[in-house]
C-alpha positions in Angstrom: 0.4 85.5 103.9 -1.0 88.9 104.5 -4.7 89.6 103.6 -5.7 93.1 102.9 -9.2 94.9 102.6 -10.7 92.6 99.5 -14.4 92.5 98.8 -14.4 92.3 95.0 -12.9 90.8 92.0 -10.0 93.3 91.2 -8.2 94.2 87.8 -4.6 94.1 90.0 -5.8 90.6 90.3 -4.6 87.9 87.4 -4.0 84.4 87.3 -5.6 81.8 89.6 -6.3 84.6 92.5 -8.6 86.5 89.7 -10.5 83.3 89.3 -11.1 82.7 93.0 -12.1 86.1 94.2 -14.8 86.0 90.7 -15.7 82.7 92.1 -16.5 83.6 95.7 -18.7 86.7 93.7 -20.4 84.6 91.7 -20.9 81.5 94.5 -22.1 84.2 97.0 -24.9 85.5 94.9 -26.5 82.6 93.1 -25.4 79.7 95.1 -23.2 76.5 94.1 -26.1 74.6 92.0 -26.7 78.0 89.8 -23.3 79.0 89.2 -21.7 77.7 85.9 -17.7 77.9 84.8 -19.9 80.3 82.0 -21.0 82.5 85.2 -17.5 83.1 86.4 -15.9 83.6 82.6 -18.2 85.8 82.7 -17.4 87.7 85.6 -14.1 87.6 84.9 -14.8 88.7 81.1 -12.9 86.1 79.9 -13.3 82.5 78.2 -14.2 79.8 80.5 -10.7 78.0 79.0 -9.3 81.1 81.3 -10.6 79.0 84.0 -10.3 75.2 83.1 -6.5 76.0 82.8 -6.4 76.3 86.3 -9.6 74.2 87.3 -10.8 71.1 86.4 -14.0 71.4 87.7 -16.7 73.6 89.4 -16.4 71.5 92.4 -12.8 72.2 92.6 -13.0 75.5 92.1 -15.9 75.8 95.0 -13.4 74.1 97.2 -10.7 76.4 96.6 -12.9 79.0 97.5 -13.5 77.9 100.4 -10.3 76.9 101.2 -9.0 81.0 100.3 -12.0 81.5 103.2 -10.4 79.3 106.1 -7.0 80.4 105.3 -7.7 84.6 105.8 -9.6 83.2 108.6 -7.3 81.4 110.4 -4.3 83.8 109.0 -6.3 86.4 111.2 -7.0 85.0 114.2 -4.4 82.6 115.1 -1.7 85.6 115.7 -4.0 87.0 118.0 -5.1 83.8 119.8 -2.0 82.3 120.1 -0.3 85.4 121.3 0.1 88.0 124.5 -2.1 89.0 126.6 -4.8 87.9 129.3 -8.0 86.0 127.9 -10.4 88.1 127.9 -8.4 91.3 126.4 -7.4 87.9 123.1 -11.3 86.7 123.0 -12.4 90.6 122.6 -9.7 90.9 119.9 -10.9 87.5 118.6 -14.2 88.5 117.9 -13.8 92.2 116.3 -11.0 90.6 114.4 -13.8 87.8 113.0 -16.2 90.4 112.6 -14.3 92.8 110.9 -13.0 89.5 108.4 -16.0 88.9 108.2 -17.9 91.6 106.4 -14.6 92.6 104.3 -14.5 89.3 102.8 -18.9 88.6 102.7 -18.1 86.5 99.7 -15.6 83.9 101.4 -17.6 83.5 104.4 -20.8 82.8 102.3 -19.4 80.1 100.5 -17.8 78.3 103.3 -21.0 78.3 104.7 -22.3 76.9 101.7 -19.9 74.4 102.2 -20.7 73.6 105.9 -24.3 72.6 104.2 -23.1 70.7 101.4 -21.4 68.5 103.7 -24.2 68.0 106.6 -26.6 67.0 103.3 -24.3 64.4 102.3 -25.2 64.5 98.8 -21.8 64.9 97.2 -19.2 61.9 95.8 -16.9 60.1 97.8 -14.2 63.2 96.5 -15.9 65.1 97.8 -16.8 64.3 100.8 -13.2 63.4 101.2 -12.0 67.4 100.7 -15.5 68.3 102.9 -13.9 66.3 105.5 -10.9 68.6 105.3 -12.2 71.7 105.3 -14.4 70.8 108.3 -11.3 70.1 110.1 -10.1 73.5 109.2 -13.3 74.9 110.3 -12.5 72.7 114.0 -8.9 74.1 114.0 -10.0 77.5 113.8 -13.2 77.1 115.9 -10.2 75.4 118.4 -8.7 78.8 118.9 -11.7 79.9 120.5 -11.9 77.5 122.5 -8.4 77.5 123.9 -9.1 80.9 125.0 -11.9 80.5 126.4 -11.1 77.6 128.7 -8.0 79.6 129.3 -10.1 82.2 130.7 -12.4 79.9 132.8 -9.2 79.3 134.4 -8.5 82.7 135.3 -12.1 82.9 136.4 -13.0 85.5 133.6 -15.5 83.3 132.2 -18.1 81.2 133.3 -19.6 78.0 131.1 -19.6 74.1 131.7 -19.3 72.7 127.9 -16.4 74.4 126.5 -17.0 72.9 122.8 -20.9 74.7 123.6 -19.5 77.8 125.0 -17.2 78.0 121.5 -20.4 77.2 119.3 -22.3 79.7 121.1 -19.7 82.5 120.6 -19.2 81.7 116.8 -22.8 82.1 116.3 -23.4 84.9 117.8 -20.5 86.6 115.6 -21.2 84.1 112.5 -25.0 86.6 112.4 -23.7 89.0 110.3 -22.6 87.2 107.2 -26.6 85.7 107.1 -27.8 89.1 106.7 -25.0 91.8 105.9 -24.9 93.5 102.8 -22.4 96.1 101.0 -24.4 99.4 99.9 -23.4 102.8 98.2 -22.4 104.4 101.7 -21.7 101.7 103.8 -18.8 103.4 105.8 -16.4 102.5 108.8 -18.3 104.1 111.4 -22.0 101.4 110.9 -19.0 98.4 110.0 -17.5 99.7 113.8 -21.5 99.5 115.0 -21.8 96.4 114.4 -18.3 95.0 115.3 -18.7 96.7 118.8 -22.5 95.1 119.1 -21.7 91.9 118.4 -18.5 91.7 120.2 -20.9 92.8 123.1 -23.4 89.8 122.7 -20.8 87.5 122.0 -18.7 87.9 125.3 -22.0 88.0 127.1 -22.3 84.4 126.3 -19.0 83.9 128.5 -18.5 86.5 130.8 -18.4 85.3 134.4 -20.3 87.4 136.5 
């Protein structure tokens, strides 16, 4: 599946993928608690049966979201860490590839961060916590990538670390930063998005680097 430049709920958009993209909108700014079916009807200026024809639930609808998140993410990156080239020229890819995924798709990102907290609270059904329990393992598989790389690159004496599950943590947050503060305003143009990809890719492989 090919993912192009998406940030908002789109009238070329109908069906379930109209739903999801409102969704991730309306997740992002008010949170899971506050957001109703009524929210995202809303968004989507339809009736909220629009929505339970496709979704049950809120929940299930929160956990497709998220699950639309993992699979741009991992639709992005695994190409690129799976494919040519030494480690160090993949793990720079890696990260301005995550950056740039990023901050085109803010909403995804938020929500499956949402949904890293709603699972380390614990306060959800047993359903719940079973399709938690899978996304998390998405969330390993793709945080995995990183890692094979960079242990890849240890080998090659590119990089320098003693815990490679720490080293991939450590990376992830440094280019996870954004998507805690980054916003879309009028004028927000390639050139400060390139800023802060090349900044953060800079921090990020700094975590690593041998010296």
């Amino acid at each position: 599946m090919v993912y192009g430049a998406r940030n908002r709920t789109s009238a070329g958009e109908t069906g379930r993928d109209a739903i999801v993209f409102a969704a991730a909108d309306c997740f992002m700014q008010a949170g899971y608690d506050a957001t109703s079916i009524d929210d995202v009807a809303a968004r989507l200026n339809a009736t909220k049966g629009r929505v339970y024809h496709y979704y049950r639930s809120k929940a299930d609808l929160f956990f497709d979201v998220q699950r639309r998140g993992m699979e741009i993410n991992l639709a992005t990156l695994e190409p690129i860490a799976l494919g040519p080239g030494d480690p160090l020229a993949r793990l720079t890819a890696m990260c301005r590839s995550h950056l740039s995924v990023m901050m085109e798709y803010l909403n995804f990102q938020r929500v499956v961060m949402q949904g890293v907290e709603m699972h380390l609270a614990g306060a959800t059904t047993p359903a719940q916590r079973r399709e938690l329990a899978r996304l998390m393992a998405e969330r390993e598989r793709y945080e995995g990538l990183f890692r094979k790389v960079l242990v890849e690159g240890r080998q090659a004496g590119l990089f320098a670390f003693a815990n490679p599950s720490f080293a991939s943590k450590a990376v992830l947050a440094v280019l996870n930063n954004p998507v805690l503060w980054f916003r879309r305003r009028d004028g927000d143009d390639a050139a400060s998005r390139q800023a802060i990809i090349d900044e953060f890719t800079a921090f990020a492989l700094n975590c690593v680097r041998a010296a």
